[in-house]
PAROVEX-377615 format. One line per 3 residues: number of its first residue (from 0); for each residue y, x, z of C-alpha. Coordinates in Angstrom, 2 decimals, decimal comma. Example, Ala and Ser with C-alpha at 12.3 -4.5 7.8 and 13.67 -1.06 7.14 Angstrom:
residues 2
0	-4,50 12,30 7,80  -1,06 13,67 7,14
//
This chain:
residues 400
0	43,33 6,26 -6,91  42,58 9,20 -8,88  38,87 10,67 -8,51
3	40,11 13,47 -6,86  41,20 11,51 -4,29  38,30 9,64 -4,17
6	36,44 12,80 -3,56  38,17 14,17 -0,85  38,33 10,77 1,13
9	34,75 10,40 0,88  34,62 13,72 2,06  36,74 13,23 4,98
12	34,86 10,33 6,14  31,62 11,57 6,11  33,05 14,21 8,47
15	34,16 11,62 10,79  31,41 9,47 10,73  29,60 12,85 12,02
18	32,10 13,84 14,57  32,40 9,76 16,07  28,44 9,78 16,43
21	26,64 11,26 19,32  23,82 12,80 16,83  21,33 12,96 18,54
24	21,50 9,93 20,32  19,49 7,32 18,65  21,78 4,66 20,10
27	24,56 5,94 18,77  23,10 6,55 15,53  22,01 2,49 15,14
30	25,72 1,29 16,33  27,37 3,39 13,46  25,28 2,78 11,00
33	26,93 1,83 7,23  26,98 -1,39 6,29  27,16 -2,43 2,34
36	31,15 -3,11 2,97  31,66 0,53 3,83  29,54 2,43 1,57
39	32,55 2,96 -1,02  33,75 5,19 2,01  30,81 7,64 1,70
42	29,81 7,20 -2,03  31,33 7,44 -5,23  29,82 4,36 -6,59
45	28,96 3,57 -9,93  29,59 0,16 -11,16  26,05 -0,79 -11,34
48	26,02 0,36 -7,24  28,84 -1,88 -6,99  27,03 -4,59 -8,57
51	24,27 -4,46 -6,87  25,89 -4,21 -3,56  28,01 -7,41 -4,30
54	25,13 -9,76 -5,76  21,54 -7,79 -4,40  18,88 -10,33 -4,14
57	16,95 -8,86 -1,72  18,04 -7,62 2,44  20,74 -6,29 3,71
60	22,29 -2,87 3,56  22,10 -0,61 6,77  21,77 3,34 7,01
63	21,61 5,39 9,84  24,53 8,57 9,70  21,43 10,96 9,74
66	19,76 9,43 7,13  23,05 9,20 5,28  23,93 12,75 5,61
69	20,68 14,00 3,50  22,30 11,95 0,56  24,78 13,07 -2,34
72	27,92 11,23 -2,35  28,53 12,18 -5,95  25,43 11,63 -7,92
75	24,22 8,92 -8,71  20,28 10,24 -9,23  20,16 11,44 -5,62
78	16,59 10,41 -4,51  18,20 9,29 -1,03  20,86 7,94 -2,22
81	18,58 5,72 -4,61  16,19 4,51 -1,50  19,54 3,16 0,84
84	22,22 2,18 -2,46  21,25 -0,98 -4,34  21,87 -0,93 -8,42
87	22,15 -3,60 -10,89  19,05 -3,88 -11,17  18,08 -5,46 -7,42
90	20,14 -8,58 -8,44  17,26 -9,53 -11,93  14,68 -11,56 -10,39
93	11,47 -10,68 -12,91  8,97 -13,50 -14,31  6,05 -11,42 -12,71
96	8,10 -10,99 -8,83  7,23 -12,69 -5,71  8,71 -12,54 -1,97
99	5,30 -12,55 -0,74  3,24 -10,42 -3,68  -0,12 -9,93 -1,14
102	-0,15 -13,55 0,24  0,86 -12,33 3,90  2,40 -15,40 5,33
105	-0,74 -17,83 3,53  -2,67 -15,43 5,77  -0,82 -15,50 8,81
108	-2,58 -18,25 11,74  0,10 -17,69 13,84  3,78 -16,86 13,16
111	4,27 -12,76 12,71  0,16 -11,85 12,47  -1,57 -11,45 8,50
114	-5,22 -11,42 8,88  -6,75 -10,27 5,84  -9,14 -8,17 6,64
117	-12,16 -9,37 8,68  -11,91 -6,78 11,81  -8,42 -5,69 10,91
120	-4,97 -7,50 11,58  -1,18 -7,12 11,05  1,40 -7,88 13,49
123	4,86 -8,39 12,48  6,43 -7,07 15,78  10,02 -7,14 14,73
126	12,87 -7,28 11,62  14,72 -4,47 12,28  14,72 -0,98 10,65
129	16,88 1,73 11,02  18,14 2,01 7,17  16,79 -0,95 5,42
132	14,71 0,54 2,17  15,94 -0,40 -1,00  12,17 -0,02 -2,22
135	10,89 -2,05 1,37  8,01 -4,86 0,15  8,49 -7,22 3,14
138	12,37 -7,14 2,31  11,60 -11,57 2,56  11,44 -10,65 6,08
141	13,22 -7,89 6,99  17,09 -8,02 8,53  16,74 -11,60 8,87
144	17,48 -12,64 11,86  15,66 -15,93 11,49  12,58 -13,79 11,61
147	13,02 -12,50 14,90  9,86 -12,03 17,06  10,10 -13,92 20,35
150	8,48 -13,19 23,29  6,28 -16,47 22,88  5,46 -15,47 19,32
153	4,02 -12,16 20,31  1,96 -14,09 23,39  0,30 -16,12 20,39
156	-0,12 -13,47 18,36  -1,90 -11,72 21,43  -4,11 -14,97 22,10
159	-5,60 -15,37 18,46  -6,08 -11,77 18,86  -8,44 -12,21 21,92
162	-9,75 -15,00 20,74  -11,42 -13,34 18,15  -13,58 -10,52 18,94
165	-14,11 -9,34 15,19  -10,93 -7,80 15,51  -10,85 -4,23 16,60
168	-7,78 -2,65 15,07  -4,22 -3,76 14,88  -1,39 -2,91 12,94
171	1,59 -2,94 14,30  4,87 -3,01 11,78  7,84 -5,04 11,23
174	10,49 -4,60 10,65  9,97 -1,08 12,50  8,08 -1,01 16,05
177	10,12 1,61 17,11  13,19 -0,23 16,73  12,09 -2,30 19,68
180	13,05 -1,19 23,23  10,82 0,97 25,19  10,18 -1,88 27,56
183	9,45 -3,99 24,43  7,22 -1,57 22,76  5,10 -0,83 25,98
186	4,45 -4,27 26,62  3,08 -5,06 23,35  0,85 -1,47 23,95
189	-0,28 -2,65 27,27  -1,34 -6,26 25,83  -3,41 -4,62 23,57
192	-5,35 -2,56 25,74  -5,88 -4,70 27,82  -7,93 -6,76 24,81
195	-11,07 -4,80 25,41  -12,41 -5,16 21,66  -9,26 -3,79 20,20
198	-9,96 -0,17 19,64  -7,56 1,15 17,28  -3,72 0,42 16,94
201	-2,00 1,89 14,00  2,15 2,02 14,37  4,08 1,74 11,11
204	7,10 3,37 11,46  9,74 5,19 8,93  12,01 6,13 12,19
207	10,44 9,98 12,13  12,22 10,11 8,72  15,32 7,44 9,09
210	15,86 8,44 12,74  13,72 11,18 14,23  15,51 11,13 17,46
213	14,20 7,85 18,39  10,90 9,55 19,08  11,95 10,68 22,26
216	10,28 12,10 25,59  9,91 8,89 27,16  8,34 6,91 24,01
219	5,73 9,54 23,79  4,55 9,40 27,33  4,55 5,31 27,27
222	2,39 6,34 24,20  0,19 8,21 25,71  -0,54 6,16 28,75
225	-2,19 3,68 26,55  -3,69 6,32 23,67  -6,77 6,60 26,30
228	-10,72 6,22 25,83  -10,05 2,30 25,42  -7,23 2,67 22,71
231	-6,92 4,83 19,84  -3,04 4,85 18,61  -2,40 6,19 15,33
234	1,11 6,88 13,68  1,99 6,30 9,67  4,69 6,85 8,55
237	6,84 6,98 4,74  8,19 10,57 3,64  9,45 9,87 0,02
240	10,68 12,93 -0,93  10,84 16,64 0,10  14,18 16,33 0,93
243	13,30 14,14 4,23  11,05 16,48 5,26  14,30 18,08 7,69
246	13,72 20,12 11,22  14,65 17,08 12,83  11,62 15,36 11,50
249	9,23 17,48 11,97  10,04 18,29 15,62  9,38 14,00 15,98
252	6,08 14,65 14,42  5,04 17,21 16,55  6,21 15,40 20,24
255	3,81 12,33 18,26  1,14 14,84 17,87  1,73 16,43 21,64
258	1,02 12,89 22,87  -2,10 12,55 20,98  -1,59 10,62 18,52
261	-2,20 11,57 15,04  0,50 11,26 12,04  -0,61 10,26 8,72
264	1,89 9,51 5,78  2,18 6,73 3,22  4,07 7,53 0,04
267	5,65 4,89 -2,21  5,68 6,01 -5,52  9,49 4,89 -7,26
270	10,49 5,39 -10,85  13,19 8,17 -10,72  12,57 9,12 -6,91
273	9,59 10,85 -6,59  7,36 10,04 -9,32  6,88 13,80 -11,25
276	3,70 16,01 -10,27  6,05 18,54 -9,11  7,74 16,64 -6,79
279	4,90 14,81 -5,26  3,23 17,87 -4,81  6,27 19,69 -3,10
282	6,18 16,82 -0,74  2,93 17,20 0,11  3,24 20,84 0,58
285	5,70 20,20 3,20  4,17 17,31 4,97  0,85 19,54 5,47
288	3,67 21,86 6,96  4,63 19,62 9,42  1,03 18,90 10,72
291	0,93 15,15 8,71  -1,92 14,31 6,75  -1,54 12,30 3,39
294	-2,99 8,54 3,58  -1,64 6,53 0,84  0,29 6,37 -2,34
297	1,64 2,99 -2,48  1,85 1,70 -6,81  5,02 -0,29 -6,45
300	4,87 -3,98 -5,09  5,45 -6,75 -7,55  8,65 -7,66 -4,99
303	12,12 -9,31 -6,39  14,46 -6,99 -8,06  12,06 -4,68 -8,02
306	11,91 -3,34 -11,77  14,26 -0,07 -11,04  11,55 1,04 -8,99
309	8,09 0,10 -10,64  6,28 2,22 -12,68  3,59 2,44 -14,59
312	-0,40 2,35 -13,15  -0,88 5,59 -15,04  1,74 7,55 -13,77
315	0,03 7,72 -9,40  -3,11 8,87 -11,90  -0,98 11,38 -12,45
318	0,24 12,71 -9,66  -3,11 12,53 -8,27  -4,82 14,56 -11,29
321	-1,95 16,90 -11,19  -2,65 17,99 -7,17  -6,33 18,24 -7,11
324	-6,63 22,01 -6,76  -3,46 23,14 -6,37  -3,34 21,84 -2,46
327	-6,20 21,04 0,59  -7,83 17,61 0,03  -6,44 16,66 3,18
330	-2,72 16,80 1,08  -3,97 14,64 -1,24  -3,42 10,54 -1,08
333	-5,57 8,01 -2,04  -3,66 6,36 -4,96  -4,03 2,43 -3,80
336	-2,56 -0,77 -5,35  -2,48 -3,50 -2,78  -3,94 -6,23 -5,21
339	-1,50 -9,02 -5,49  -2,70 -12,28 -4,37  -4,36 -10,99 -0,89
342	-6,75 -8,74 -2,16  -6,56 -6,09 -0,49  -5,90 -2,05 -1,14
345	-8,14 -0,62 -4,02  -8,26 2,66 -5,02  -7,80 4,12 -8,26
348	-8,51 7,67 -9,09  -8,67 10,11 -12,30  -11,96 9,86 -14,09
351	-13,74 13,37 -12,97  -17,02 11,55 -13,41  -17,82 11,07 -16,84
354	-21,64 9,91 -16,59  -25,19 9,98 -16,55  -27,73 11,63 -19,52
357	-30,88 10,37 -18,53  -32,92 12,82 -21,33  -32,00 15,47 -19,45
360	-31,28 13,86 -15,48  -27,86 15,32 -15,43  -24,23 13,98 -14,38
363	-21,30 15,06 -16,54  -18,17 16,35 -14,41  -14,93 17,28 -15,51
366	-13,26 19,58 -13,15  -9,75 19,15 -11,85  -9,08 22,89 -11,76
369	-10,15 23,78 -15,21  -10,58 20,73 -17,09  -13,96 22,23 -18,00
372	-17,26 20,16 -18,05  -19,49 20,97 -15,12  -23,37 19,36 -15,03
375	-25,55 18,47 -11,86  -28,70 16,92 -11,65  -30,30 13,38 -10,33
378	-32,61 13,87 -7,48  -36,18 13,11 -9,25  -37,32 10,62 -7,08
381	-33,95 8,52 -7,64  -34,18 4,92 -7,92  -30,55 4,57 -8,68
384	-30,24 5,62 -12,24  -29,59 2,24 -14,04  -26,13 1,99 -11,67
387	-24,50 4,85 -13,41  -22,38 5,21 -16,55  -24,93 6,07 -19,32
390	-24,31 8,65 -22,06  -25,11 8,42 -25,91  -26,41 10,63 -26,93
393	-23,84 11,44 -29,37  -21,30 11,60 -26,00  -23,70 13,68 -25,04
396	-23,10 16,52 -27,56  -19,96 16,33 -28,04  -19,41 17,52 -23,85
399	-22,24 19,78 -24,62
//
């Protein structure tokens, strides 16, 4: 078939997938999604795409037709297009790759729940997404059947939960909670309220970006009946790139914000995607717009067929340099790395503080809007001194 051909079929179907889905139905919108069999229909591939939709390592394909639609067809660099089309690339299994990069599963005591933090745990509530992430660090778990959640699975998770009072915020992600029904989801709400040392409970969800008309009337209020003086419930979710940031999305975010609950974002940075200044910052810009604060930005998970995404540790410095005075601090993520191994999130910043002169009892700044060396002084009476950086004198001068 010639490529003009090609062109106008794909554009034909991508018309009809539109016109055979109610759009606004989120029901609708999961029963047509693409599969990897089909996305020659909406694509011109490349033959690295069709590589690494024949032989990808890691879960299965699945986009939502909204999610779909923000994507181009023809090129090949398309941010979207890159997060829901696997390459080449996602079939190499790396030396330094790992299903399980941050030890989850060695720190799960009951199937679906990761407790790695003392008062803090994760609950795997389900394996279903609306558009499986190329990028997605749990993608061991994810669209597998075999790691379905059962009802009895949940009831354990619930019971170690209760059984230790330490814990008094939970996590609940998957997979993506709001994939679940709204039976489902207000039955795992409900069983932790009714845990009277769980305080917090944090949804992970990429559905206001993949499929923001799952966040419907109805979710909110079962929402809200538990967001009370007992339970704090908190929303994060994953904008990527300024293109996601649609109408659609933002009037999700604001029914989450009508019921209360607060909408915080957590940005993956991905080699060719979203990792220039400009770009990031753009994103932010928008995301400010649309009433989210910034939480994270993810460095890249050690995860298999994973090198088309990683990049390096300097580049989040970056960003992060890059936006420090040019938007509110609230706009601004905390660059993290979630240390391989179980470690934990650390976070790793750009080196405004440049030490201590102790001749003259002065810090040495640099500032982020001018680059220019600013100087403040130690409180006399300090008996911290020997825990800060010191400066030769010769380092000394020469910011001088």
């Amino acid at each position: 078939m010639l490529e003009e051909e090609k062109i106008l079929n794909i554009q034909k179907e991508r018309e009809t997938l539109v016109r055979k889905t109610n759009w606004q139905d989120p029901t609708s919108q999961l029963q047509n999604r693409v599969k990897s069999n089909d996305l020659h229909k909406y694509f011109l591939l490349t033959t690295e795409e069709e590589l690494g939709i024949e032989k990808t390592i890691r879960l299965h394909v699945a986009v939502t037709p909204y999610y779909l639609m923000l994507s181009d067809p023809f090129d090949p660099n398309c941010p979207i297009r890159r997060m829901i089309v696997p390459t080449s690339e996602e079939t190499v299994l790396s030396p330094e790759e790992d299903p399980d990069p941050l030890h989850e599963e060695r720190l799960s005591p009951v199937r679906g729940l990761t407790h790695m933090y003392p008062n803090r745990v994760l609950l795997f509530s389900n394996h279903s997404c609306s558009v499986y992430c190329r990028h997605c660090m749990r993608g061991r778990k994810v669209s597998s059947s075999e790691e379905r959640m059962t009802e009895e699975d949940l009831e354990r998770a619930f019971q170690y939960i209760a059984s230790h009072p330490e814990i008094e915020d939970v996590v609940i992600s998957g997979g993506d909670p709001l994939n679940l029904s709204n039976a489902r989801l207000e039955w795992i709400l409900s069983s932790l309220h009714k845990i009277l040392h769980v305080k917090i409970c944090r949804l992970g969800t990429r559905n206001p970006v993949t499929l923001p008309f799952r966040i419907t009337r109805e979710l909110c209020e079962i929402i809200e009946r538990y967001n009370d003086d007992s339970l704090s419930i908190f929303c994060n979710t994953q904008f990527n790139h300024p293109i996601e940031c649609t109408s659609e999305s933002k009037k999700a975010v604001l029914m989450l914000l009508k019921a209360g609950v607060s909408v915080g974002n957590q940005t993956v940075l991905l080699k060719g995607i979203n990792d220039d200044p400009k770009i990031m910052l753009e994103l932010h810009k928008k995301l400010l717009e649309m009433r989210i604060r910034a939480y994270y930005l993810y460095d890249p998970e050690l995860i298999p067929g994973s090198r088309g995404f990683r990049t390096p540790l300097h580049k989040g410095i970056e960003i992060i340099s890059y936006m420090r005075g040019k938007i509110a601090g609230m706009g601004i993520p905390h660059f993290v790395n979630d240390l391989p191994g179980g470690g934990g999130k650390i976070t790793i910043s750009p080196n405004w503080y440049l030490g201590y002169y102790a001749k003259t009892n002065q810090h040495a700044f640099r500032s982020s809007i001018t680059g220019k060396i600013h100087f403040s002084y130690e409180p006399i009476d300090s008996k911290e001194i020997d825990k800060y950086k010191q400066l030769s004198d010769e380092e000394w001068n020469q910011l001088k």
